[in-house]
Every structure is written in C-alpha cells, then in structure tokens.
C-alpha positions in Angstrom: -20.0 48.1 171.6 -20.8 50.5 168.9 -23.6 47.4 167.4 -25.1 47.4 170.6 -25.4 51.1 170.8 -26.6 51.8 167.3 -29.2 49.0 167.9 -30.7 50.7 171.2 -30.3 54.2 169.3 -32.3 52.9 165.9 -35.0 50.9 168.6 -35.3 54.6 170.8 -36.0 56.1 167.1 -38.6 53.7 165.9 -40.6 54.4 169.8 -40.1 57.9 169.1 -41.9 57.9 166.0 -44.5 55.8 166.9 -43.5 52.3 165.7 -43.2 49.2 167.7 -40.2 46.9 167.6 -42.7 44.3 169.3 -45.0 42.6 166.6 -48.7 43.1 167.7 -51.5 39.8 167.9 -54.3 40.1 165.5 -56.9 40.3 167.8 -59.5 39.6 165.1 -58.3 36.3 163.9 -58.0 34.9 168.2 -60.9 32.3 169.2 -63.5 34.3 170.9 -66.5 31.9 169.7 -66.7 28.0 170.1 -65.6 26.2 167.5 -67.7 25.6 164.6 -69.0 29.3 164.9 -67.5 32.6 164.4 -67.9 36.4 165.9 -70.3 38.2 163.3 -70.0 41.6 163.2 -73.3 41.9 160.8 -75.4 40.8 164.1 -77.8 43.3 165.7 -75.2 43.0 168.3 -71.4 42.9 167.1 -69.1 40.1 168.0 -72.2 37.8 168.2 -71.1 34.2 167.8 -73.2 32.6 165.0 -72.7 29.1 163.4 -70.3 28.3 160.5 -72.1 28.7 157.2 -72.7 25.1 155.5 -69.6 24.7 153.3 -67.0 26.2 155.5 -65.3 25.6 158.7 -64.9 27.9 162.0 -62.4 27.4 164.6 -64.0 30.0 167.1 -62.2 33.4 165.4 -63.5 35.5 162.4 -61.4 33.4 160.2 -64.6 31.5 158.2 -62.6 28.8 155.8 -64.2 27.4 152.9 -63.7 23.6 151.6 -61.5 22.8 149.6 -61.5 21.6 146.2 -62.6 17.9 146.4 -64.6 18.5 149.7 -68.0 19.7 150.9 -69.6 20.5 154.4 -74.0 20.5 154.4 -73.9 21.4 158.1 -73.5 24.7 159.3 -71.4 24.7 162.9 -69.1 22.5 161.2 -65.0 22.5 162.3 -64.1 20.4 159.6 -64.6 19.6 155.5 -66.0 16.1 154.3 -63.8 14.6 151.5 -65.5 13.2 148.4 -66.5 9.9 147.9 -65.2 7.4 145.2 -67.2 7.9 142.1 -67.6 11.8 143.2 -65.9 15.0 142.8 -66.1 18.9 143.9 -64.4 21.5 141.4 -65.2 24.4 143.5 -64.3 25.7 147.1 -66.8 26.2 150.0 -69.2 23.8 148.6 -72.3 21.6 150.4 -72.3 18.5 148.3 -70.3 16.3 146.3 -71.1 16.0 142.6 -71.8 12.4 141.3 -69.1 11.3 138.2 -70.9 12.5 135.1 -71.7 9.7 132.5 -68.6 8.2 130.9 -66.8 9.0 133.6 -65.5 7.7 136.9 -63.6 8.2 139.8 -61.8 5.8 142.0 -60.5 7.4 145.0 -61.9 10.1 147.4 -61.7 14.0 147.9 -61.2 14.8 144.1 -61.9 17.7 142.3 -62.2 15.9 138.8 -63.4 12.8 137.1 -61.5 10.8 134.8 -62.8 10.0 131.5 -63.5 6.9 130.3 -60.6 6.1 127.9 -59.9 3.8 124.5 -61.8 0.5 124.6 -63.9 1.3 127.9 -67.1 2.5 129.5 -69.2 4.1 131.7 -73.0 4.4 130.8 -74.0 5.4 134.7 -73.6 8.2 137.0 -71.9 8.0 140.2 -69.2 5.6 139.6 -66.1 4.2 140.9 -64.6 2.2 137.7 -64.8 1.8 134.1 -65.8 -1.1 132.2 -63.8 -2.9 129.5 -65.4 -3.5 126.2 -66.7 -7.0 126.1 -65.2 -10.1 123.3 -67.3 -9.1 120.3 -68.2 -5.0 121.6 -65.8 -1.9 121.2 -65.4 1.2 122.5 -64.2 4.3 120.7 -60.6 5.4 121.0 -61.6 8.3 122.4 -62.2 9.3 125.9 -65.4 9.8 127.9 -66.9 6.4 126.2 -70.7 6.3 127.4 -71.6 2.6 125.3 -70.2 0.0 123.6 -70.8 -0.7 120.1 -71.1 -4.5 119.1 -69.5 -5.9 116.2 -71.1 -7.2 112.8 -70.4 -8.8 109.8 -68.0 -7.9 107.6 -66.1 -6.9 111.0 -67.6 -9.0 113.7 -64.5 -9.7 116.2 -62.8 -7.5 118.6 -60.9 -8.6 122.1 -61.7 -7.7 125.6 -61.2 -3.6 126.5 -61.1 -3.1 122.6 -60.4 0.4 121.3 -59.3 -0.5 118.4 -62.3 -0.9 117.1 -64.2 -4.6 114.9 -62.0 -6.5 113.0 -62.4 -9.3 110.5 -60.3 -12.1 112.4 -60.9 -13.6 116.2 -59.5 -11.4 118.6 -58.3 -14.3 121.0 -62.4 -14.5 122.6 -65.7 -15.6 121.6 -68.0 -13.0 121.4 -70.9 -12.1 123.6 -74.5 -11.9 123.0 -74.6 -8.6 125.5 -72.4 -6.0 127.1 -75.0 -4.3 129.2 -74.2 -3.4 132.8 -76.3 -4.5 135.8 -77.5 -3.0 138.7 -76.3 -4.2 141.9 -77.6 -2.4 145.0 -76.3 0.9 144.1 -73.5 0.1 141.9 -73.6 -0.6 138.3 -71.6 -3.5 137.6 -69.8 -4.3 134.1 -70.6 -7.4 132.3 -67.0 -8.5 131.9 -63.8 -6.8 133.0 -63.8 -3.5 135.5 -60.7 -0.9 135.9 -60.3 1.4 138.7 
C-alpha cells in the first residue's frame, strides 16, 4: 500500500513540475513524405517533400540515411542502397558509385568496402576484377602483396611451379614452363592464362 501511494505521490510531483511520465513521439522522425523523399525544411515552403539525395535513402520522415560502406545509390528518390559488385568496393558512406578493384587487386564477393591484395605467387594486372591469377610453370610473382605482373624465369634460375612466390629456381618445379603468362580479354573479364583464385 505505501508502494502504490508513493508511486502516485512521485507521478503527481513530476505533473506538478512540468514533466511527463508518458514518453512523447518524435514528431520529426514520423513519415509525412512518400517514401524515397523526405520533408525539407530548406524549401521556400517548409515541410516540402523533396526526393532522396543520390546516395541515401528516405523512408518518408526527415530521417535522410546514407549508404553504407560497401554500397552506393546514383538515383535520387531512392528507399534502398545498392550493394557492390564482385571485383568492386565502396570505403565511404552515402556514396553514388562503386569503385572498380584497383590493379593488383581483386574482390570476390559483393557489398565490400575493401579490396584484397593480390598475395605471394599471384596477380592481377587489370582493374575491376573478381580473382587473382596464379603465376604460370616458368613465371613468378613476388612474395609480396598487391602483385600487378609476373616475372618470367631465366637462365641461371629458369624454373618455378604454378602460383610461385617463391621466386626462379635452378631445378624443375614439377611443370614445364610456358612461353607466356599474359591475361586475355574475355567480354569484360580478364582471364588468367593458367590457374584463377577467388
């Protein structure tokens, strides 16, 4: 009994004093506008509905969201993001296009912010891209990452194995080298001349 009477008493003091015991809605952020617009109150005449900037989103309230990392959006009056395609990335927020893989890198999967590198005993000489090639019988890569080309082997070290990071050695690798380890266009995609990694 004495709860339920210092509960009312504490609730009379809060009304007294002006505060409310009863949360209040947030008109501003309520849908007021289509979606895929939102109420500007920089128009000539407030609470105008205008379409979502290109790079964002607008469910109909003031509440403009920008893309995420790994996303984009070109269209303004847009209610939803666009993910990234393979061999494409997007390091920033509220962006408009996706950012083709820089070379000697790639990127397999969609709505990434980042592209990998290409590592020990691969490549990728192109832009755009979806895998990395291995280093052809007779070609090697360096063991670092982001490998652009291939270097092919000569006398006194003329051998290395497939995907080679290790670099031309003196003895057969387990393969016969190759004349070439040049990649080849194929529609849009560059194809490698022997193995490819995703």
């Amino acid at each position: 009994m004495f709860f339920a009477a210092s509960f009312v008493s504490a609730a009379l003091a809060m009304i007294a004093i002006g505060v409310s015991a009863i949360p209040t809605e947030d008109v501003s952020a309520r849908a007021v506008c289509p979606a895929g617009q939102f109420p500007d109150s920089t128009a000539a005449v407030p609470g105008t509905c205008t379409p979502c900037p290109a790079g964002n989103t607008c469910d109909g309230s003031s509440n403009v969201q920008p893309c995420d990392y790994g996303r984009f959006q070109p269209t303004p009056g847009s209610t939803t993001c666009l993910p990234t395609p393979a061999g494409s990335y997007q390091p920033q927020r509220g962006q408009t296009v996706a950012l083709p893989c820089y070379v000697g890198s790639y990127q397999p999967y969609p709505a990434q912010a980042f592209c990998y590198g290409a590592p020990s005993g691969r490549f990728q000489g192109h832009t755009g891209q979806a895998g990395v090639c291995g280093a052809c019988c007779g070609w090697a890569a360096t063991q670092s990452n982001f490998n652009t080309a291939v270097t092919q082997c000569v006398a006194p070290t003329p051998f290395s194995g497939r995907a080679s990071g290790s670099g031309c050695v003196s003895t057969m690798q387990g393969c016969t080298p190759v004349a070439t380890c040049d990649q080849v266009l194929v529609g849009t995609v560059w194809t490698c001349p022997d193995q490819t990694f995703n």
